[in-house]
Steps between C-alpha positions, in 0.01 A plus 500: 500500500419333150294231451580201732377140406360318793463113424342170706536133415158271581624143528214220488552297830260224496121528441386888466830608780708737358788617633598841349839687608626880398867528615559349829138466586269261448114390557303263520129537273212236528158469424216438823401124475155589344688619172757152496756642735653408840444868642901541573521845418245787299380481176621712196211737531537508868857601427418754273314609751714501723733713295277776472497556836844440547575741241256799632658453871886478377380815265340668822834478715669595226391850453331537826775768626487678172094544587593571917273229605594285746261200625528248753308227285445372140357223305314461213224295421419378114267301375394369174205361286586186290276221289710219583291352228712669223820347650359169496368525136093424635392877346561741237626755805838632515736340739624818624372714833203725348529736760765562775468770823737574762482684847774733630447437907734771637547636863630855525425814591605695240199706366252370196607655257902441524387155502288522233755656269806216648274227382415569225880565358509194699261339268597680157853404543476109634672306191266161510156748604646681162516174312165361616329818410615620131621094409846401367617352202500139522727335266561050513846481423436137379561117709850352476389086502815328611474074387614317787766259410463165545 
């Protein structure tokens, strides 16, 4: 398969609510109420997150028959340090997580070492683990201001 282009829309709601949709799905993204939010849904760092771990676990049953391990559970936890205070312009920090670390929780009894070697192809081949780690080429393709008419 070539390369595929995957693309979201983030539609400003009212106050910091954003509604963002990819095909038929949408979701809802919020800030907690100590950051100016109504605490409707998570964050966009809690969402990036989020798709780390989403990523590593739809990676994991992806190729877990290709490794022969089965398990009966798995989840991933990720966390993330952050100076909020670079988001809200109070310090010269960058806005961006400074550090981020995940946990593969797995139940299985397959023996250490297949496991070892499933995750980490697991890990070396999980597209937004890949992105987070070696960076991507950001590129602003510019605003389009529409006038309202009156």
């Amino acid at each position: 398969m070539a390369v595929t282009v995957f693309q979201s829309t983030s539609t400003l709601k009212e106050n910091v609510l954003v509604e963002s949709t990819a095909r038929q799905h949408a979701i809802t993204i919020d800030e907690p109420k100590q950051l100016g939010g109504t605490d409707t849904g998570m964050n966009p760092v809690e969402l990036l997150l989020a798709a780390l771990g989403a990523c590593q676990t739809i990676a994991a049953q992806t190729f877990a028959k290709k490794f022969d391990v089965s398990y009966e559970e798995l989840y991933v936890e990720v966390e993330g340090d952050l100076d909020i205070d670079g988001f809200l312009d109070k310090a010269d920090v960058r806005p961006g997580f400074s550090e981020i670390r995940y946990k593969v929780h797995l139940t299985s009894q397959a023996p250490q070492d297949k496991i070892d070697a499933f995750l980490a192809f697991v890990e070396s081949h999980c597209p937004v683990g890949d992105t987070l780690a070696n960076g991507v080429k950001l590129v602003s393709q510019g605003a389009v201001v529409t006038t309202p008419q009156l």
